[in-house]
C-alpha positions as CSV (number, residue, x, y, z in Angstrom):
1,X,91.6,60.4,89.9
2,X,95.0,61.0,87.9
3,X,98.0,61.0,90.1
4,X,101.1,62.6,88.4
5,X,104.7,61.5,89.3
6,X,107.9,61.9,88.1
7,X,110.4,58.6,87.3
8,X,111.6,58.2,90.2
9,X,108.4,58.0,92.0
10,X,106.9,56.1,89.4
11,X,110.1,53.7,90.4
12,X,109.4,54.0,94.1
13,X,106.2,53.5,93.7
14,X,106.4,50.4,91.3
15,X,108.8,48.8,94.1
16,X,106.6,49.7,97.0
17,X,108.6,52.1,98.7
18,X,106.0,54.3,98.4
19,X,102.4,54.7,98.3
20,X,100.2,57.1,96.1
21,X,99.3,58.7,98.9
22,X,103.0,59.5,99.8
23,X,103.5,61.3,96.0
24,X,100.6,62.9,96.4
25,X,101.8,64.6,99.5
26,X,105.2,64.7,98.3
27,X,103.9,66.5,94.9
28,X,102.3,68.8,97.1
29,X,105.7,70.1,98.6
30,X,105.5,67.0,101.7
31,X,108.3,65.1,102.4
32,X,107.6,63.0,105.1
33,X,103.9,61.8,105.4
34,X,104.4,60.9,108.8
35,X,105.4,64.7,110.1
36,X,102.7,65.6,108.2
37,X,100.3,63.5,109.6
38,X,101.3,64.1,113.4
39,X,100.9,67.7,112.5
40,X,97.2,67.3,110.8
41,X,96.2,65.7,114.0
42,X,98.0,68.1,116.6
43,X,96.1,70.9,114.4
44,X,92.7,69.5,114.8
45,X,93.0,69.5,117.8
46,X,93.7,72.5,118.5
47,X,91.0,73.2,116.5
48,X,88.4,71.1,118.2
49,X,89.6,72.6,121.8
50,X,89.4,76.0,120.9
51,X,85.7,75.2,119.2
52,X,84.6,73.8,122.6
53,X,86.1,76.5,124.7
54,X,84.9,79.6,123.7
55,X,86.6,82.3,125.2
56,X,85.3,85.5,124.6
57,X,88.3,89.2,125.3
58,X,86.8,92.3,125.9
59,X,88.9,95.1,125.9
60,X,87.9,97.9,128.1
61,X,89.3,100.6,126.0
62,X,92.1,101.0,123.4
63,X,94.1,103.7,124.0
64,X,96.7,102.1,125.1
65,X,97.2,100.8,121.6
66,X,95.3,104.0,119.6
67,X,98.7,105.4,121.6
68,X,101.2,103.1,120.4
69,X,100.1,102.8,116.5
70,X,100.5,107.2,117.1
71,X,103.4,106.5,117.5
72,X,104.9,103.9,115.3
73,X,103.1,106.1,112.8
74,X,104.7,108.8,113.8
75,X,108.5,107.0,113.5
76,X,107.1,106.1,109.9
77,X,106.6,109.2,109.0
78,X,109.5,111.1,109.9
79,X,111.2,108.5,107.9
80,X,109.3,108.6,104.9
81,X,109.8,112.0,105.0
82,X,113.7,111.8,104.8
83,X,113.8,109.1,102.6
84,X,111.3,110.8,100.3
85,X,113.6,114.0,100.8
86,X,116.7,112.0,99.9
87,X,115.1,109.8,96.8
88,X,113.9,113.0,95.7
89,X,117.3,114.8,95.7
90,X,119.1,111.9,94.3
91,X,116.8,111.6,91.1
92,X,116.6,115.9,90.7
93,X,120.5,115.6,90.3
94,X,120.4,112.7,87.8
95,X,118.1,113.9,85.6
96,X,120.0,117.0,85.7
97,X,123.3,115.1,84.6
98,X,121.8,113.8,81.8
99,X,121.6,115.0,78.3
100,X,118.0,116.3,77.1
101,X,117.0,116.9,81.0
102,X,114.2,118.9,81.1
103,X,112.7,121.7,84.0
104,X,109.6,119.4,83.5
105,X,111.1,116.3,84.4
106,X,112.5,117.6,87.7
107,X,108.9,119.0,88.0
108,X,106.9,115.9,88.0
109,X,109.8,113.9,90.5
110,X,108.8,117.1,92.6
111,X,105.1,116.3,92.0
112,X,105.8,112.2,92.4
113,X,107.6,112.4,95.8
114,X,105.2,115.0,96.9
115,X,102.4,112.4,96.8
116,X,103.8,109.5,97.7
117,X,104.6,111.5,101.2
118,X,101.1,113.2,101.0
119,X,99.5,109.5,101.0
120,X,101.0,108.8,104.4
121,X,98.9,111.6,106.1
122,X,95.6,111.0,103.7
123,X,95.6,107.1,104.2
124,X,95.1,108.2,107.9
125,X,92.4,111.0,106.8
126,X,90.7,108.8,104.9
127,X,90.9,105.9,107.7
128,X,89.1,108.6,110.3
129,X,86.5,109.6,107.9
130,X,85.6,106.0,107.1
131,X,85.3,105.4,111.0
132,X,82.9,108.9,111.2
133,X,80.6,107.4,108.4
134,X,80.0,103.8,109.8
């Protein structure tokens, strides 16, 4: 297997400092092997108790958090709205300050803003008819 190193490690590693192990990790965006490897170990496990101890959550229904994702949706859309409102209005006047602007232009920002605020409510549409079908 090829290691790659730069000079200094090539140094480091030609005065034993370190080992090839240690570039490797260190190549890999690792600084201290040691961290690393206490880390590994503490991640196992974790691993290996949560393998062995199953523990199975039911919940009994979810509208407490149907109720709450209404709602931040709701937040998110009143401000889409407004910033598709002011985005909107903000691009309409500049391509109305400028030379050559054209009624077609200001239609299709019309058209563009329209849609991306449209695709907030049919994201949602398409998410309940999804859930119908399956």
């Amino acid at each position: 297997m090829k290691l790659v190193m730069n000079h200094d490690q090539y140094l480091e590693w030609k005065y034993g400092s370190k080992t090839t192990l240690d570039i490797k990790l260190e190549n890999l965006g690792i600084r201290n092997s040691k961290e690393f490897e206490r880390q590994f170990v503490i991640g196992i496990a974790v691993a290996f108790f949560i393998a062995n101890h199953p523990t199975i959550v039911h919940a009994v229904n979810s509208d407490g958090i149907d109720d709450l994702g209404a709602t931040f949706l709701s937040y998110i859309r009143k401000g889409g709205r407004w910033i598709a409102i002011i985005c909107a209005s903000v691009e309409i006047i500049r391509s109305g300050m400028k030379k050559g602007g054209s009624a077609s232009e200001i239609g299709q920002i019309v058209i563009k803003y329209s849609l991306l605020y449209a695709s907030l409510y049919i994201i949602t549409w398409i998410f309940d008819q999804i859930e119908k079908v399956f």
